[in-house]
ROLUM-518553 format. One record per residue (C-alpha): x, y, z; residue in one letter. Coordinates in steps of 0.02 Angstrom, whole numbers, plus 50000, padded with zeros to 5 digits. Layout:
N
XYZa...
end
This chain:
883
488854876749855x489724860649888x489124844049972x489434842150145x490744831950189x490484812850266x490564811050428x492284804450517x492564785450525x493974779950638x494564761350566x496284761750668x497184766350810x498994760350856x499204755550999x497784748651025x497984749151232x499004757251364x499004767251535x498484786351529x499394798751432x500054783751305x500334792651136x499254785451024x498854787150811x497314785950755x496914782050567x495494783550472x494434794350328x493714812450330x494604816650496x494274834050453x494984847750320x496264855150463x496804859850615x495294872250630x493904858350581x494364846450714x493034849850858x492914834650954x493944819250979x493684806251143x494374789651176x493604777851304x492424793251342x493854806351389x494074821851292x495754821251208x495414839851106x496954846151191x498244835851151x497724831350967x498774834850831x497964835050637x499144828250511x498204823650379x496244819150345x496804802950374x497924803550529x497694809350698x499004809450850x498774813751031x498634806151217x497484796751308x497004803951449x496244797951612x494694790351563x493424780251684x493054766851543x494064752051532x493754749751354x492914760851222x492734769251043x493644783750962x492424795050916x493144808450822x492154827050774x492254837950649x491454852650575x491394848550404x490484829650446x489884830150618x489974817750731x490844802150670x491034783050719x492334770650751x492854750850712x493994748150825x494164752951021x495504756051142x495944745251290x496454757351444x497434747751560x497994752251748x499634756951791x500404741151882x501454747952050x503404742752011x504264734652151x505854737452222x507024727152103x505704723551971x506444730651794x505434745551723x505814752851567x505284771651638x506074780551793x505524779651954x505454793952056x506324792152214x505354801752336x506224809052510x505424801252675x505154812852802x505554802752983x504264810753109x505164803053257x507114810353242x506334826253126x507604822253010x507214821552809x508184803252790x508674802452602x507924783652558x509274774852461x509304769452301x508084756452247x509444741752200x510184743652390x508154743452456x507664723852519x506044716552419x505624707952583x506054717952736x505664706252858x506514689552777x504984677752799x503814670352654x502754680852570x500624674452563x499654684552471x498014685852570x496154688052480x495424701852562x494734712452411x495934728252379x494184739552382x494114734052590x496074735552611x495794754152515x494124759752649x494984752952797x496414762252763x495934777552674x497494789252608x498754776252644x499814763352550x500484745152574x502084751652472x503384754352619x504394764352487x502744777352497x502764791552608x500904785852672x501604767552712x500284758652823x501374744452905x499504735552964x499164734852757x500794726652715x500594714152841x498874711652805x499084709952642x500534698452635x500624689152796x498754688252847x499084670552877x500824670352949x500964659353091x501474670053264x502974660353263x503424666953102x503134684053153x504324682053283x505834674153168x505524691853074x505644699553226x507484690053222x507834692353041x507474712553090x508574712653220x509994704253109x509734716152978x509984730453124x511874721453182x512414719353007x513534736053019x515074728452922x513874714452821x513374726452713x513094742852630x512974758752740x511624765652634x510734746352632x510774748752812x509954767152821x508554762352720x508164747552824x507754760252973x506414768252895x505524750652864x505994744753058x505144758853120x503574756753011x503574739553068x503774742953246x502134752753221x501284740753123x501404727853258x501164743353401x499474744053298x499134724853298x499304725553480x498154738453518x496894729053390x497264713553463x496794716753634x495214725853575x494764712253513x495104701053668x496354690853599x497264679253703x498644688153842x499874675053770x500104685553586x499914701553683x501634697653769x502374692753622x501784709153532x502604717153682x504354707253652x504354710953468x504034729453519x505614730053616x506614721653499x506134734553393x506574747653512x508554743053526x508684738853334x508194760453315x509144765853485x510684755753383x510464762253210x510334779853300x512014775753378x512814766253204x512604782853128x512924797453261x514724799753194x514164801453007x512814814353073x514164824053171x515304822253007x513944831152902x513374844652996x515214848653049x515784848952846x513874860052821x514574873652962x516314874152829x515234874152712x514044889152788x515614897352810x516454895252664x514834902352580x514754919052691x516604921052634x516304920552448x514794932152464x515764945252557x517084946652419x515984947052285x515204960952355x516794969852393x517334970352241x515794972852135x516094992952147x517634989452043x517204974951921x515764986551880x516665000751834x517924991151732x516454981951644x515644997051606x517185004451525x517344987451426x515484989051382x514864972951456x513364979451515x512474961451509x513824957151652x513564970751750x511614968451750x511834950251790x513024955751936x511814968552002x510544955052017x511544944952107x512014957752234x510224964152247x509484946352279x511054943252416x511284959052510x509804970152435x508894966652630x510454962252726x510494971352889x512314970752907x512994987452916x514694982352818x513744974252656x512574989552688x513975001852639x514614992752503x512914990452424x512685006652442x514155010652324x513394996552219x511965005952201x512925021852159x513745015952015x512125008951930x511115024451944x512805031651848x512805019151744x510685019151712x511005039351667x512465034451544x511405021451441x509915032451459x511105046151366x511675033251230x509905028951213x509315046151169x510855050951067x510565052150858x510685045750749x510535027650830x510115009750737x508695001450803x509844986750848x510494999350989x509065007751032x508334991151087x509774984351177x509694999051275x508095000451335x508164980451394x509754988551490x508784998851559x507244988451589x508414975551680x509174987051793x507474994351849x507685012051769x506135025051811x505165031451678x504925022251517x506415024451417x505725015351287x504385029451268x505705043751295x506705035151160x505095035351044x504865051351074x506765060351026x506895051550886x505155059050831x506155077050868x507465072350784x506525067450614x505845085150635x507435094450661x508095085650518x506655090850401x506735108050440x508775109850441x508495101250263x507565114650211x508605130150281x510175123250191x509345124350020x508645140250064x510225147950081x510975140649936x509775148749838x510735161449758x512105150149716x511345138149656x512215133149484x511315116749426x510215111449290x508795103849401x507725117949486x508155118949687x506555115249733x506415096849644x508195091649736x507755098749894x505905086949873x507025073549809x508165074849985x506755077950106x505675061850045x507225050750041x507555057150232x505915054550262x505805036150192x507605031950254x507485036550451x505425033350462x505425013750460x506425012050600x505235024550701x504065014250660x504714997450701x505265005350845x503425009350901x502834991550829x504184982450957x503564994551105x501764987851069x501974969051065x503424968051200x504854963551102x506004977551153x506204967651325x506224951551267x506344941951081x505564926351171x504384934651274x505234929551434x504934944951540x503004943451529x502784955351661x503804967151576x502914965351409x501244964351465x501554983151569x502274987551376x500794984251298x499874993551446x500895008351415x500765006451217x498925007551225x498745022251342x500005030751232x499415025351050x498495043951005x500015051051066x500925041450915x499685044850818x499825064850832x501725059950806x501475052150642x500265064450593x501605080250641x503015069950530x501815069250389x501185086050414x502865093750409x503335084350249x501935089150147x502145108450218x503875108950153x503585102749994x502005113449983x503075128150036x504355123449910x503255122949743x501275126849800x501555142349921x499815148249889x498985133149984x499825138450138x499125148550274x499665166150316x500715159250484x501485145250395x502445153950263x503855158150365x504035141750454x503935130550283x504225143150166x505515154050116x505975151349920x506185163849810x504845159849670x505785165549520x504795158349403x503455141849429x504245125849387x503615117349213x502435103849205x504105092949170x504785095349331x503175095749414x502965076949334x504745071949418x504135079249575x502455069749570x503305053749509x504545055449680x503095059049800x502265044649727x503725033849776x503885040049932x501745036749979x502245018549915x503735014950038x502715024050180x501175010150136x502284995950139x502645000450320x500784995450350x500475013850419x498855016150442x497825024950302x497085039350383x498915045850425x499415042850249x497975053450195x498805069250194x500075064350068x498825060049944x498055075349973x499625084449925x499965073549777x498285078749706x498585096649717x500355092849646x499185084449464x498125097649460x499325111349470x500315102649365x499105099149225x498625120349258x500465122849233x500735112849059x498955119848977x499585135149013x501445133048953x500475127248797x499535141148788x501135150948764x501955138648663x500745139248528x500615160648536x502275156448475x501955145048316x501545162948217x503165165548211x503475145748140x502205150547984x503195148747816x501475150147717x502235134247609x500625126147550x500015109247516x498855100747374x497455104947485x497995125447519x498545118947713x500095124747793x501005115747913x500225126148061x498545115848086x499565101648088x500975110048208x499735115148328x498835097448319x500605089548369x500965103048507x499255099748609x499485080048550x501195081948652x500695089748778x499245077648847x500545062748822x501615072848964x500235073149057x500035054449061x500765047549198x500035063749310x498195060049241x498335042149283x497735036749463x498935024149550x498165013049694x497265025349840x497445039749725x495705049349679x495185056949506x495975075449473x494415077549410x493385073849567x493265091149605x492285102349507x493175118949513x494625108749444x493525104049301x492985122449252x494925127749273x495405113949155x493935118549031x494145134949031x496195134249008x495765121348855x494715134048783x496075146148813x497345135348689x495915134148550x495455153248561x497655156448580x497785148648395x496265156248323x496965171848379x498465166048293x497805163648133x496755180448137x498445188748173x499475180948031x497915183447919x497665200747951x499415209247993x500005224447877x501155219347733x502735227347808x502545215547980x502295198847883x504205189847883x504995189347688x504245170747672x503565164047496x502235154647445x502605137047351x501345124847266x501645105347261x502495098947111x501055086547076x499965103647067x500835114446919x500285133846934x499375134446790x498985150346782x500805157846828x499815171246917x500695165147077x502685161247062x503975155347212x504855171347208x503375181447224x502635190647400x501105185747470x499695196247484x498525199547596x497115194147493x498195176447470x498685175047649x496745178347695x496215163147593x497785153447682x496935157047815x495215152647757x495955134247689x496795132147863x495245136247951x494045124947846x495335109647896x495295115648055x493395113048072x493325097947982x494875089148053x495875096648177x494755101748331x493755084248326x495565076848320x495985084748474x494305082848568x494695064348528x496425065848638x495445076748769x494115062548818x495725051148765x496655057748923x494905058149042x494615078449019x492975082649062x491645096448963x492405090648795x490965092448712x490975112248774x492705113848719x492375110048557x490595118248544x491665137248609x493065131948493x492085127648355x491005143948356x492585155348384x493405149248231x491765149048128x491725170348164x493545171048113x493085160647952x491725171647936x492665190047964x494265183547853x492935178247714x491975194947720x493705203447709x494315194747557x492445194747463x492565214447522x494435213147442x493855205247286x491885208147239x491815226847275x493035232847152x492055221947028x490265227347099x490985245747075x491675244846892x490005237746835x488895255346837x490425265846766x490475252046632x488795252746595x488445271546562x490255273846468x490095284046318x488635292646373x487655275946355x485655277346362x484515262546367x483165273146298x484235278346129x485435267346079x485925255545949x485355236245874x486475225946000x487855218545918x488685209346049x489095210446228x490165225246283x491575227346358x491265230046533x490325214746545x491825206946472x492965214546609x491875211546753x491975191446678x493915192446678x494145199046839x492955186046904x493925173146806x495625182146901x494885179047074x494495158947009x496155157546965x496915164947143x495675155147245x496125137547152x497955142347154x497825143147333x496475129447396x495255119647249x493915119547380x493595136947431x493315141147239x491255135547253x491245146647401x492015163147349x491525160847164x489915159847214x489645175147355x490565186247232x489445177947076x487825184547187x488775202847241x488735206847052x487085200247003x486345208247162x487165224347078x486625221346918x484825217846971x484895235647066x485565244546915x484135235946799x482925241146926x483455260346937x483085262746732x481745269946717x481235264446548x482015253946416x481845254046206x481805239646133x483565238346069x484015242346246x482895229746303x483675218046198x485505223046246x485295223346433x484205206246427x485775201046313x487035204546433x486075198046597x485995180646518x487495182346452x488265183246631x487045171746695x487485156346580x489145160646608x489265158346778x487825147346820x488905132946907x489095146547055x487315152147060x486405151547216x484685154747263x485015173947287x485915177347143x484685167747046x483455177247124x484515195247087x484695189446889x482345185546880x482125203046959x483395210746839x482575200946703x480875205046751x481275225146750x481595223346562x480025223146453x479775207046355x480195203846217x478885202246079x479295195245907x480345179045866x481575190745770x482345198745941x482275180346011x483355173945855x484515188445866x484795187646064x485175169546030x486495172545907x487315184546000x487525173246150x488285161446058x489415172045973x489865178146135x490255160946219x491145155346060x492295172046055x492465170246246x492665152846276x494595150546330x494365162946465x492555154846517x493175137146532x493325138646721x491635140546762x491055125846653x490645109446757x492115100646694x493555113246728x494065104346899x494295086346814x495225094446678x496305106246777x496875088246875x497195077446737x
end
């Protein structure tokens, strides 16, 4: 929080003293932060708030006003610092009374005397033709205090150039000590004054009367004071002298100037007359300027004309200027219909619209034009709306362009929308605040019933605003989401023929122009809550459009079966994981800009219906490709396309079991599969789940759980097909081989090596090695060792079915279960190692050291004859086959 402020110190003020309302600046420091901090600010104790003008934290300027203090401070207020203090003070000093011929260096006001005696308003003449002394005698300033002079004579002035004159003031305020004899030589000088008629100026002479007759008063109110006082009968006579001296000087001036009176008021009759002429042809020929003007288009001087004629003759009782304002007011209630017509005619600028309604304002039309206006141009918006949309209805069928119909017809119907919508607006924005009658607010009474009207009428605006916007989302939701309308709307806003949905593309473009649209409609600064609606429909338009590209996808990657050309990689991979990683990859990034939320736009994911649709569609794509796979996998020979399989150069075939001009089989396109599907688990689906929360998709970690398990059973049915392809016929050979030649493990020979089927059953093994690491190096542990614990499992049973073994055939069986066993004990798992110890334990043991010598030597001789074709299933094989 920061300090407060100090409080306001006034050190100057320039000047420093005047009269009332003397402009003054004040200087000082922390006069306040601005206009707004400034609460206070007196000078010589009278508030001077009103008039002050901040400039600056140090400068001040306003007026003094009328304060009872002679002298005081400057005390200056603010809010910031409070109540401040001053240095220096202000001197206020009375306004001195300017006489006649004294210079001034301001106007003086020269006021009109009103002469109660001839009831004539006698102009007083200028000031330089106005006598300083009026009655020609010395001037003595007398003592009496001016407080007495102002309670004797309450209201009234010793100025005789004042309208409340007091002649007993003047002359007791400057001749208080005149001798009597005096008195009566300005009696004399009076009376000179009066004869002067050729001496001097006519107008010097005029203004002289005024002051004669206040005289002649002053002294009629001496006398009467005089002798209520019991003065002496000698001055009473004398009063009565100077009164009729005074008495001819006014019957003479009365006579001086009865030819300049007649003069006047015979040139004011011409002039009366003269007048009543020039009104009576005006108004004769107004019917006819009016209809010329109006042709012309100067309806400005037509108003001005009818004003004039209304505020001459609009009460006359004459029965001529009757009729021909009559006519007058003919032609303007033909002429308030014509710009009433213009007003309402469309399209219109707002430049016009507004110049007619002050028309029609000026010349008093009924109604409120300004509200009829308002409301045809919100018909006309309408009309235009709909008529948009029944001309690309009809052109439906001929419609020959690369952009869908219903994306141009949204592109027109916003663009009308934003183009012709500002102005309604403005329109209603210069109804509220008055301006359509008057830019400079002249016509207050005009503006003020405006704004009365405005407010009664603002919900019916509203509801228009609301209808526009209504009928522009409608149409476009008729146009490309004609399921969210109700049954009765269809007809009215729809209409299209839905051949097929638009793509996610175009349903981008749309969004994208909608978008634009909401933006130009904010900047209007309408309200909000109207604008709602459109972001309503531009939510529907994102989620149908994100519906609409899943699934497109969906369909796009049903299609990537027919891309498979089974070439494989170093790792056994075709290019389909990788295709199908790139087509969902591709598709989110088109979903960008529709999954991003501009400014006032919610989440399309706020809803959760939208988020099941969304999840289950997602799962949709995964279970599309594993479906895919399956299909490819499992298809008959004759369906799969002529395509070859091909091995990287930096991975020689070494076995040449596999060449590039050979067919695949199904047992080779099943462990494709299986190579594709392990990357798929391992790389592919956590890939995408990355993009999925990437892009803001929620139940990720479902889509990938569903996904995951699907492709696990197809790993698992495509693995138990090709173990089924490859261990049974293996499983199978191994009794026949057994029991050839009528073989008995009860009677039969020393063992002198293994046999043969043993030997076959290794080889075919060693085939199915050599397919699976043609194809992918890491399924090899897998299969080798399933079908690896399929024969021992077999072997075990057959060992367990003999009854009863000698002991050469002891000896040969235990010989050719180890045999087997070491041979293939990098694969072994628990259950074949538990298979080979249960066949091993249904042979009896065996007893002397000679049997254990001689099974010895046979194994060895058997891995030594045997050991080119057994080097794949030593621990070593992999490194060796790389290098």
């Amino acid at each position: 929080m920061s300090p407060a402020r100090q409080p306001p110190l006034v050190t100057g003020i320039s000047p420093n003293e005047g009269i009332s309302w003397t402009k003054v600046t004040i200087r000082g420091e922390n006069l306040g932060t601005g206009p707004t901090d400034l609460i206070g600010l007196t000078i010589c104790g009278h508030n001077c708030l009103l008039t002050a003008e901040w400039m600056s934290a140090s400068k001040i300027v306003c007026r003094v006003g009328q304060a009872k203090n002679d002298k005081g401070d400057i005390i200056v207020t603010t809010k910031s610092g409070g109540k401040g203090t001053s240095t220096v003070s202000f001197k206020l000093l009375k306004p001195e009374k300017i006489g006649i011929l004294d210079q001034s260096a301001v106007w003086v006001d020269e006021m009109n005397y009103y002469d109660m005696r001839t009831d004539r308003n006698k102009g007083i003449p200028p000031l330089s033709l106005r006598p300083a002394n009026p009655l020609g005698i010395e001037i003595d300033k007398g003592r009496f205090p001016q407080k007495d002079l102002e309670a004797l004579f309450p209201g009234m002035s010793a100025d005789f150039t004042s309208e409340n004159f007091s002649a007993a003031w003047y002359l007791i305020e400057n001749h208080s000590t005149t001798s009597f004899d005096q008195l009566k030589t300005a009696v004399v000088n009076l009376k000179k004054q009066a004869n002067k008629k050729n001496e001097g100026s006519l107008a010097y002479v005029k203004g002289g009367l005024s002051t004669f007759f206040e005289a002649q008063d002053a002294l009629s109110a001496i006398h009467q004071k005089l002798e209520a006082d019991g003065t002496e009968k000698v001055e009473g006579s004398m009063t009565q002298k100077l009164e009729n001296v005074l008495n001819r000087a006014s019957n003479t001036a009365d006579t001086l100037f009865q030819e300049v009176l007649g003069r006047k008021d015979k040139a004011d009759s011409t002039r009366n007359a003269l007048n009543v002429l020039q009104r009576f042809k005006f108004l004769f020929n107004l019917p006819l300027n009016i209809e010329r003007n109006i042709q012309k288009g100067d309806y400005d001087v037509v108003i001005n004309d009818y004003e004039k004629a209304k505020s001459l003759f609009g009460k006359t009782e004459v029965q001529v200027f009757k009729k021909y304002y009559a006519e007058v007011e003919t032609r303007i209630e033909a002429l308030r219909e014509l710009l009433l017509d213009k007003l309402l005619e469309t399209p219109s600028t707002l430049h016009d619209q507004k110049r007619y309604i002050r028309y029609l304002s000026d010349l008093h039309a009924p109604g409120d034009p300004a509200w009829q206006c308002i409301g045809a141009q919100h018909q006309w918006i309408l009309q235009l709306m709909h008529n948009c949309k029944e001309s690309y209805v009809k052109e439906q069928k001929a419609w020959r362009y690369k952009a869908p119909q219903q994306v141009v017809f949204v592109e027109k119907l916003t663009k009308l929308v934003v183009s012709q919508l500002p102005n309604f607006w403005k329109l209603w924005i210069s109804y509220v605040n008055g301006s359509l009658f008057s830019e400079t607010a002249e016509k207050s009474g005009q503006m003020e019933r405006s704004k009365k009207n405005a407010r009664q009428r603002q919900n019916d605006f509203k509801k228009m605003i609301q209808e526009v916007m209504h009928s522009l989302v409608k149409l476009i939701r008729g146009a490309l989401l004609p399921f969210s309308l109700r049954e009765g709307e269809s007809r009215q806003y729809g209409g299209w023929e839905m051949k097929s949905e638009l793509s996610g593309q175009w349903l981008t473009h749309v969004i994208q122009t909608v978008r634009l649209s909401s933006e130009s409609l904010t900047a209007l600064e309408i309200p909000n809550d109207m604008l709602q609606i459109i972001q309503d429909l531009i939510l529907d338009l994102r989620v149908r459009c994100i519906i609409v590209t899943l699934q497109h996808t969906a369909e796009d990657i049903k299609r990537l079966a027919e891309k498979e050309d089974w070439v494989v990689d170093n790792e056994g991979l075709t290019s389909l994981p990788s295709q199908f990683e790139q087509c969902i990859i591709h598709s989110l990034q088109s979903l960008k800009t529709v999954l991003d939320c501009k400014p006032g736009e919610a989440s399309v994911f706020q809803q959760q219906k939208t988020q099941e649709d969304v999840c289950q569609l997602s799962i949709g794509i995964m279970q599309v490709f594993i479906d895919c796979l399956e299909q490819l996998s499992t298809k008959p020979d004759g369906d799969i396309d002529t395509a070859h399989l091909s091995v990287d150069v930096s991975s020689p075939d070494l076995f040449g079991s596999i060449h590039e001009d050979s067919s695949l089989s199904s047992e080779q396109r099943l462990l494709i599969a299986l190579s594709n599907c392990r990357y798929l688990e391992r790389h592919t689906f956590l890939n995408i789940a990355e993009h999925f929360e990437k892009h803001g998709f929620q139940g990720v970690e479902k889509i990938t759980q569903v996904s995951m398990e699907c492709l696990k059973e197809l790993d698992q049915r495509l693995f138990e097909m090709y173990i089924e392809f490859k261990a049974d016929p293996i499983v199978g050979s191994l009794e026949p081989g057994i029991y050839a030649g009528y073989f008995d493990w009860k009677d039969c020979l020393v063992p002198a090596g293994v046999r043969n089927y043993l030997k076959e059953a290794l080889v075919n093994i060693i085939a199915v090695h050599a397919e699976v690491f043609t194809i992918s190096k890491d399924l090899v542990p897998r299969v080798m060792s399933r079908v690896v614990e399929a024969v021992s499992e077999e072997l075990s049973r057959l060992m367990q079915c003999v009854s009863s073994f000698s002991k050469n055939g002891a000896l040969q069986a235990r010989l050719e279960i180890c045999a087997l066993r070491d041979t293939v004990a990098i694969y072994l798992t628990p259950e074949s190692n538990s298979s080979f110890k249960q066949a091993l334990e249904a042979l009896p043991q065996l007893s002397s050291g000679t049997d254990k010598k001689l099974l010895e030597e046979l194994l060895n001789k058997f891995k030594s004859s045997m050991h080119l074709q057994l080097t794949c299933f030593q621990a070593s094989s992999s490194a060796m086959m790389k290098t």
